[in-house]
N, C-alpha and C positions, 0 to 999 in steps of 0.2 A: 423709133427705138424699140427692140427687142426686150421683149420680158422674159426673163428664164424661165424657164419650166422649174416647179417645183424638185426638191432632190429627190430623185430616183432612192429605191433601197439603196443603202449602204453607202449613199452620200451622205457628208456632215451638214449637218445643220448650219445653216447660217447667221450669223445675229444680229438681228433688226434692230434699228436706231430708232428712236423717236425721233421725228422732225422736229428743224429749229437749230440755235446756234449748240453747237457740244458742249455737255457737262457731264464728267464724267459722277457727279455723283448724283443725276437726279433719277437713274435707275435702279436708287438702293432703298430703301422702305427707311420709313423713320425711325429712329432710335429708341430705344423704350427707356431710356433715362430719363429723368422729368426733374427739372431743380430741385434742391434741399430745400425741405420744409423746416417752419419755424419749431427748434425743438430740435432737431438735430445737426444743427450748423456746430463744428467743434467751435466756434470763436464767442458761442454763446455761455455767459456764467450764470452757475446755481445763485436761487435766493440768499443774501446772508443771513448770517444767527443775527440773531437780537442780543446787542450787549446786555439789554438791564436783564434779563433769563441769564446769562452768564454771569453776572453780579451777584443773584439772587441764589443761586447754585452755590458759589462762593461762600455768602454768607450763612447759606445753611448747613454748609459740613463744617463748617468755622464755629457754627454755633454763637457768632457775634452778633450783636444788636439783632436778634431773631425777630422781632418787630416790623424792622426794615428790612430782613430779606421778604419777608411774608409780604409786605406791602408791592417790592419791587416786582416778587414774582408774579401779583395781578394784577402788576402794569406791564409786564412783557408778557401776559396771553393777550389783552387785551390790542396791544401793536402791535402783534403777531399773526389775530387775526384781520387788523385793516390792511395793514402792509404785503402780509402773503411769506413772513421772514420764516426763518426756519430756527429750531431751538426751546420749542414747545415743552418737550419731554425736559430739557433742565428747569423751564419755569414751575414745572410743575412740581418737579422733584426739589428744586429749590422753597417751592413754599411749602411743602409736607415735613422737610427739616425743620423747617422754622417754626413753624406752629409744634414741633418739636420742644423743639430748644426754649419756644416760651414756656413749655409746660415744666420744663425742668428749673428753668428761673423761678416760676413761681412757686416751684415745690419749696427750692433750696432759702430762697427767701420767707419764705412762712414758717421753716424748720427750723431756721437759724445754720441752717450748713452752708450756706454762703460764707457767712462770717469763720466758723470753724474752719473750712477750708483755704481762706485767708492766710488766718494764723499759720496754717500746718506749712502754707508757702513761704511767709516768712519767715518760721524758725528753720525750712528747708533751704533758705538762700542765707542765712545768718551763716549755718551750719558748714554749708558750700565755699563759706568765703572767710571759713577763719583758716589759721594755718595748718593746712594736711589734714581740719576736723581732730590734732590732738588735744586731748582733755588732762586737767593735772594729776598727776599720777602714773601718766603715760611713758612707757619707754619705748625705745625706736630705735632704729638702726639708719642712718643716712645711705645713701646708692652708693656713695664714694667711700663711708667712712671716717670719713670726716667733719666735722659740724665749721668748720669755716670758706667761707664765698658763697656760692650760689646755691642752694637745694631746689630741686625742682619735687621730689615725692619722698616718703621715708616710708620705712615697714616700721609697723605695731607689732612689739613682743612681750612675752612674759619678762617683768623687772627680774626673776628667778633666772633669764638667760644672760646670757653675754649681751650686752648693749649699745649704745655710741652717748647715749642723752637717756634724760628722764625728766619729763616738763615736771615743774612746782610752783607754776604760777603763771597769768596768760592777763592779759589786759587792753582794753581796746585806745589808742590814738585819737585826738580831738577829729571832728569833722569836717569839712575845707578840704582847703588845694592841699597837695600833698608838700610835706614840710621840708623836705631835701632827704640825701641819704646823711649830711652830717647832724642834724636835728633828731631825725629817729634814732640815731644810735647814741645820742647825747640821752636822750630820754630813757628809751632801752637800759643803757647802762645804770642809771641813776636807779630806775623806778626796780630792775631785777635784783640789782644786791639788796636793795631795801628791803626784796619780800623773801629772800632764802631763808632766814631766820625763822619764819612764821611757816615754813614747811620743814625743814631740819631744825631742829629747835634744839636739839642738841650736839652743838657745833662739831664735839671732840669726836663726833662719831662720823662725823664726814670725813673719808681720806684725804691727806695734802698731795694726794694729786688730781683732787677735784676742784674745778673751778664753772664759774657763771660762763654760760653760753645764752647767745638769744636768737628766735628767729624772726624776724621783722619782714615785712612788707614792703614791694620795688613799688619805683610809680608806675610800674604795667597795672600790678595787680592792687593798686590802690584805688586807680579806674576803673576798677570792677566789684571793688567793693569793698577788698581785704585793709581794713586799719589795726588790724590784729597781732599785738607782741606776745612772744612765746616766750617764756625765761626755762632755760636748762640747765641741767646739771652736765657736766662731761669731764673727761681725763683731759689733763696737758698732756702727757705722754704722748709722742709718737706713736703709730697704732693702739693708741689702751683704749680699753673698754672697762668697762662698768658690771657686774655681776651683783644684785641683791637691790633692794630698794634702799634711799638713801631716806623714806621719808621716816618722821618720826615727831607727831603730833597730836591733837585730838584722838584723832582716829587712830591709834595706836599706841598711844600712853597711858597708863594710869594715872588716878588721880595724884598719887604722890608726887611720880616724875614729872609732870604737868604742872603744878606748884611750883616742885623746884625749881625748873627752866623757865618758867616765864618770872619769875624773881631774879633770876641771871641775869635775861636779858634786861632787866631794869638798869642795870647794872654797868653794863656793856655796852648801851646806848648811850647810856654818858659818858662811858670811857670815849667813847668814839668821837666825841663832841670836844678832845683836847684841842688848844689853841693851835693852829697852823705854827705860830712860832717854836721852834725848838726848845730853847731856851730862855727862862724863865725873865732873867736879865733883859732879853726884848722886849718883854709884853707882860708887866708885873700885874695889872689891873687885868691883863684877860684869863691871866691861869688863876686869876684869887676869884673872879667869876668863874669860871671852870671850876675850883674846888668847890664853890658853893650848889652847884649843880651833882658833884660827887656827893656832900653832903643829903641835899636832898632823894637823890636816887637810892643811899644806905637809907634813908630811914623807911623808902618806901617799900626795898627788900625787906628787909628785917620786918615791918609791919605783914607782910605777904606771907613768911617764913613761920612768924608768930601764931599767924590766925588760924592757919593750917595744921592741924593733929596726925602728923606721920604715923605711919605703922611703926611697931616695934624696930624691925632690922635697921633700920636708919633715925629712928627720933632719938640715939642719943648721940649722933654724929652730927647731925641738923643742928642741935644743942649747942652743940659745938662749935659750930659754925658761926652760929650765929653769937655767940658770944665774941669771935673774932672781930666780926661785921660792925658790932657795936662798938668796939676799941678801933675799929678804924673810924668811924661816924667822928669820933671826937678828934682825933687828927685831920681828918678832912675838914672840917669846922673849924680850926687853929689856920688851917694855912688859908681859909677864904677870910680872915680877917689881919692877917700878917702886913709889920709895919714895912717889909724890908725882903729883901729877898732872900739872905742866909736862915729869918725865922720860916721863911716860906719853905725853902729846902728842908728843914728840918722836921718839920710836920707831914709834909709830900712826902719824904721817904718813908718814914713809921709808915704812915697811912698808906701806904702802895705795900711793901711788905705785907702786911696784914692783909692784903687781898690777893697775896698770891696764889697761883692755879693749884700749886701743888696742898695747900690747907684745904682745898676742897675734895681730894682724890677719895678721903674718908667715909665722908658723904658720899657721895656719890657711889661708890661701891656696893653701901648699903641698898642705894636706890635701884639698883640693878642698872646705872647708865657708864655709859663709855668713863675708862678711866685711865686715857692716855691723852696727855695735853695734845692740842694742836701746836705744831711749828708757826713760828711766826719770823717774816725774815724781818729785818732791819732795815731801815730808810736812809739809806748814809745821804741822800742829801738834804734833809731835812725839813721836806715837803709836807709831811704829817702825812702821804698819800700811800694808802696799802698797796704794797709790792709783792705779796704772795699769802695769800690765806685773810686773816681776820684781824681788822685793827684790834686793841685795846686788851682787856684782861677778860676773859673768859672763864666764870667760875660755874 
C-alpha cells in the first residue's frame, strides 16, 4: 500500500482520525461546566424566621404583657443561634420594646396613672355609647327633620336657632338582655313625661304644639353598649321647629318663681292621680280617696306658699291666692268624707271652681311667669288618658 506524500503547498489539509471505533465526540476537549454547588441549586430554601422572635416583636410594639415579650425575645436568640434560623434583628428589637414598656408599667403604676387613665377610658366609652353624646339642655336638629323612626346622627345648635328637639332629661335602661322595642318605649314613654315637669316647670310656657319625644336604643346598639333614653321636647306640626329654650328651672328662675311652681306642681300631681273612672256614680270610694289626696296636696301648697316671703310685685296676689286654696282645702275635705254621691258632687264642684287656672293669672303676672293657660283637649272616651297637652288643673 502506498502512503501519500505529504500535501504539497496549496493542498488542503487532511483530517486525521484517531484510531478505533468512531466517535464523533471524543475529539472535542472537555466542557468547563462542573455541576452546581451546594448553595446555589435554585430548588434549595433560605433558613426560616423563628416564630417566638416574631412573637416577641409583636409583643413589643403592642406593649402587652412586656414581661413576656422580653422573655420570648431571649429564647428566640438563643434558638436562633443553635438552629442557624433567621429573625435575630426582631428578637432583638422585640426585647428593647419590652424592657420598654416595662418601664412605662412601672412608672404609670407607682404614679397612680394607670388607674387615671382607666377612668378617662371609661368615661371616654360611657360618653361613646350614650345617644349622639347629647347632654340636657341640648338642642339639635335631626338629618331628616324629623324626630320619628330611625336617627342615625343629629347636629348640636344654639336653642337661640331654629331647631327639631331639645333634650330635658336622659336616663340609663336596667342591664341584661335587651328588653324588646315594646318594652323600651313602654318605659321611655312613662319614665319622659314624668320628668318634663322638672325641666319646664312652668307648664303655661310651653307651646301646645310641643310635645315628648324620646330617643332610645335598637338591639344593634344595645350590644355595644348604648342602654341610654333621651327625652325631648319637639313640634307636632308638620315641619315645625322650635326657636328659644323651652327650659325654665333652677338654673333660670328666681327664687320667687321657683316657690311658686314647685307648690303648683304639688298640686297637679294629685290632679293627675283622678280615678280612671269618669264618673263619680262608678267608683264612689275611689274619687272620696282621690279627694283626700286633693286635700292633702292644698294643705301642702298653701304650707309652701305660706313659708315663703315674696317680693312686693306679687305678695299680694300670692295672698290671694292662697286664700282661694284654703276655701277649696275645706271642700276637698267635704267631698273625701261624703255619704252619697250628690253631697260628693257638691263639694267637688265648689272645690274645683276654686282652683281654677284663670284665679291664678294674677299671680302669676306679678311673678313675671307665662300667663296664658295651656289648652287641654277633652277625653271623650273616658279613659282618664291625656290626648293632647297636660292632664289636670295647672295653676
Amino acid at each position: 500500500m502506498a502512503i501519500p506524500p505529504p500535501p504539497g503547498p496549496g493542498q488542503p489539509q487532511q483530517p486525521q482520525y484517531p484510531q478505533g471505533p468512531y466517535s464523533p465526540y471524543q475529539g472535542y476537549p472537555q466542557a468547563p461546566y462542573a455541576p452546581w454547588a451546594q448553595g446555589y441549586s435554585p430548588y434549595n430554601q433560605p433558613a426560616p424566621v423563628n416564630g417566638v422572635a416574631i412573637a416577641s416583636l409583636v409583643l413589643g410594639i403592642l406593649c402587652f404583657l412586656p414581661a413576656l415579650g422580653l422573655v420570648l425575645g431571649i429564647v428566640a436568640l438563643v434558638q436562633i443561634r443553635k438552629k442557624g434560623e433567621r429573625g435575630k434583628g426582631m428578637a432583638i428589637a422585640g426585647s428593647v420594646l419590652s424592657t420598654v414598656g416595662l418601664a412605662l408599667w412601672a412608672l404609670l403604676l407607682g404614679t397612680g396613672g394607670l388607674s387615671d387613665a382607666w377612668d378617662g377610658f371609661k368615661d371616654a366609652a360611657e360618653d361613646s355609647n350614650s345617644t349622639f353624646s347629647l347632654a340636657k339642655g341640648d338642642c339639635f336638629n335631626s338629618l331628616d327633620g324629623s324626630l320619628e323612626g330611625y336617627a342615625y346622627d343629629v347636629d348640636t345648635v344654639p336653642c337661640s336657632a331654629a331647631h327639631d328637639g331639645e333634650v330635658f332629661a336622659s336616663f340609663q335602661l336596667p342591664s341584661g338582655s335587651y328588653p324588646g322595642d315594646d318594652r323600651v318605649t313602654e318605659i321611655a314613654d312613662d319614665k319622659c313625661y314624668a320628668l318634663e315637669d322638672s325641666y319646664a316647670m312652668d307648664t303655661w310656657a310651653v307651646p301646645d304644639d310641643v310635645d315628648v319625644y324620646y330617643l332610645t336604643p335598637t338591639s344593634q346598639s344595645w350590644r355595644l353598649g348604648d342602654h341610654e333614653v333621651t327625652c325631648v321636647f319637639g313640634s307636632v306640626e308638620t315641619d315645625g321647629t322650635l326657636t328659644g329654650s323651652l327650659r325654665n328651672d333652677a338654673t333660670t328662675l328666681d327664687a320667687d318663681q321657683l316657690t311658686y311652681l314647685k307648690a303648683a306642681q304639688v298640686l297637679n300631681t294629685a290632679m293627675d292621680a283622678e280615678p280612671v273612672e269618669e264618673y263619680v256614680e262608678d267608683d264612689l270610694p275611689g274619687h272620696k280617696e282621690w279627694a283626700g289626696q286633693m286635700t292633702d296636696a292644698l294643705d301642702e301648697q298653701i304650707g309652701l306658699l305660706t313659708e315663703h316671703r315674696f317680693a312686693a310685685p306679687a305678695s299680694p296676689s300670692v295672698t290671694a291666692l292662697v286664700k282661694d286654696l284654703r276655701s277649696a282645702r275645706v271642700e276637698w275635705a267635704k267631698a273625701a268624707v261624703a255619704t252619697d254621691v250628690d253631697t260628693f258632687y257638691d263639694h267637688y264642684d265648689t272645690g274645683y271652681s276654686l282652683l281654677d287656672a284663670d284665679r291664678t293669672v294674677t299671680a302669676r303676672k306679678g311673678l313675671g311667669l307665662a300667663t296664658t293657660p295651656p289648652e287641654y283637649e277633652y277625653d271623650p272616651e273616658g279613659t282618664g288618658e291625656d290626648t293632647g297637652g297636660d292632664t289636670g288643673i295647672d295653676v
